[in-house]
C-alpha positions as CSV (number, residue, x, y, z in Angstrom):
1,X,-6.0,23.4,-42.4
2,X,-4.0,21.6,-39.6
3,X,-1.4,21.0,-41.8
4,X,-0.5,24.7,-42.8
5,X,-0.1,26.2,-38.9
6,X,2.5,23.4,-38.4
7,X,4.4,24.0,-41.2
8,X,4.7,27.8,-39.9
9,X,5.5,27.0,-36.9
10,X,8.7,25.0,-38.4
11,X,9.3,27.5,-41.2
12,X,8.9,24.8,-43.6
13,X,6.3,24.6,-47.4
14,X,3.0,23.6,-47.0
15,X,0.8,21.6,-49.5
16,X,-2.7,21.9,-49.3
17,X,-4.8,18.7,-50.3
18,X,-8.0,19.1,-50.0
19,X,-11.8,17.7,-50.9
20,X,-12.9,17.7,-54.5
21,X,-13.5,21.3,-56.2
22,X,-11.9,23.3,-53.0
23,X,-8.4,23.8,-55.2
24,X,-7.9,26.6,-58.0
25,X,-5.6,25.1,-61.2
26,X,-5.1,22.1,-63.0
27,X,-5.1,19.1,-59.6
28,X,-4.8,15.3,-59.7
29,X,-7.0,13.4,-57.6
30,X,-7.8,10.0,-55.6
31,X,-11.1,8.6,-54.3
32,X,-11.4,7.3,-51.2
33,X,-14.4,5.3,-49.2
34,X,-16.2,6.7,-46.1
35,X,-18.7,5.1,-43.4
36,X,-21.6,6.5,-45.6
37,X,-20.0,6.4,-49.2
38,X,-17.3,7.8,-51.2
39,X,-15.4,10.8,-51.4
40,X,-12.4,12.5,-53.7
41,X,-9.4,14.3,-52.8
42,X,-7.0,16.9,-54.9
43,X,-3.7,18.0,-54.9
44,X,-2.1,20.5,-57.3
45,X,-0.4,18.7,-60.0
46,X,2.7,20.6,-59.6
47,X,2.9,21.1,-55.9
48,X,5.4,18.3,-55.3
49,X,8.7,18.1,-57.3
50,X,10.2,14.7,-58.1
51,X,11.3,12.7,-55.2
52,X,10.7,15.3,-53.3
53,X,10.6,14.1,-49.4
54,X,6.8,14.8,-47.6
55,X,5.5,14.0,-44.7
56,X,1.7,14.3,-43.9
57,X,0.4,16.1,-41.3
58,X,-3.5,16.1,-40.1
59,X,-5.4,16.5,-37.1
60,X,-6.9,12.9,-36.9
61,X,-6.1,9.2,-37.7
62,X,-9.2,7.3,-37.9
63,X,-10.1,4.9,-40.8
64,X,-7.4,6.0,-42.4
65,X,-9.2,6.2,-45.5
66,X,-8.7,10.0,-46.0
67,X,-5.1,9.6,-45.5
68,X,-4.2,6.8,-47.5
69,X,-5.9,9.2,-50.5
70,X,-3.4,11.7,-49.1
71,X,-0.4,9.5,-49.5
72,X,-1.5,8.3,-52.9
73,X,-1.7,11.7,-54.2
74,X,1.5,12.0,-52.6
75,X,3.2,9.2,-54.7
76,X,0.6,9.7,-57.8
77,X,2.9,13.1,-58.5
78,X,6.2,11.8,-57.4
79,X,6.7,12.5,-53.9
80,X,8.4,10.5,-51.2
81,X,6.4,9.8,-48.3
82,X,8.5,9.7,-45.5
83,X,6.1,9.8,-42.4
84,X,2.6,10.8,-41.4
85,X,1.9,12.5,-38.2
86,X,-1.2,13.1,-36.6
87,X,-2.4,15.0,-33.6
88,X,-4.6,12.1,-32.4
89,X,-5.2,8.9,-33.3
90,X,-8.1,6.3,-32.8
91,X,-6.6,3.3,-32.7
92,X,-9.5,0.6,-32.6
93,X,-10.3,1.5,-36.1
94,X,-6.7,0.1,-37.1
95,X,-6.0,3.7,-39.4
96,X,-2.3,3.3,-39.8
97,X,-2.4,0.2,-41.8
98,X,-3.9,1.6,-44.4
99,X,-0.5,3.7,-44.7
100,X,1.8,0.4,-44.3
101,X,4.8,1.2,-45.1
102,X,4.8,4.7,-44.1
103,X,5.6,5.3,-40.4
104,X,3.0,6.8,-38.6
105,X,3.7,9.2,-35.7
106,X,0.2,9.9,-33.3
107,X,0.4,12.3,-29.8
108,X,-3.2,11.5,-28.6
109,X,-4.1,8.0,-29.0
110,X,-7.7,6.7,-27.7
């Protein structure tokens, strides 16, 4: 959990979404497509008040598929999505416009 060592770092919450059936409690949940087939992704149903700002933080950018679950989770219980950052980012797979509007902040780009 990239996510949840940043967030310490900053001395900010942390929400944790993660793969199907990795998350205790009642969760609302997206599918997404991989190279070899589908997947799901959870989020607690009440992690995220109301308009609540977010931004989404991971460790890679590549299809983008994973995190355009992410932000739908995101807006699927109310949150505001405000920008996703990522520690690296492979570009030639064109990631980031699956998250169009969303601005999307990447340190390592290959």
């Amino acid at each position: 959990l990239f996510g949840s060592a940043v967030a310490y770092a900053l001395g900010i919450g942390f929400v944790p979404l993660r793969k199907k059936g990795r998350l205790p409690y009642r969760t609302e949940s997206a599918r997404y497509s991989l190279e070899y087939g589908e997947a799901e992704m959870e989020l607690h149903i009440d992690a995220i008040e109301r308009r609540e700002k977010i931004v989404l933080i991971d460790d890679l950018l590549a299809t983008g598929g994973t995190s355009a679950s992410a932000a739908t989770l995101i807006k699927k219980v109310g949150g505001d999505l405000i920008e996703a950052i990522f520690l690296i980012e492979l570009e030639f797979l064109h990631g980031r416009k699956k998250l169009e509007p969303t601005p999307v902040t990447s340190f390592l780009k290959y």
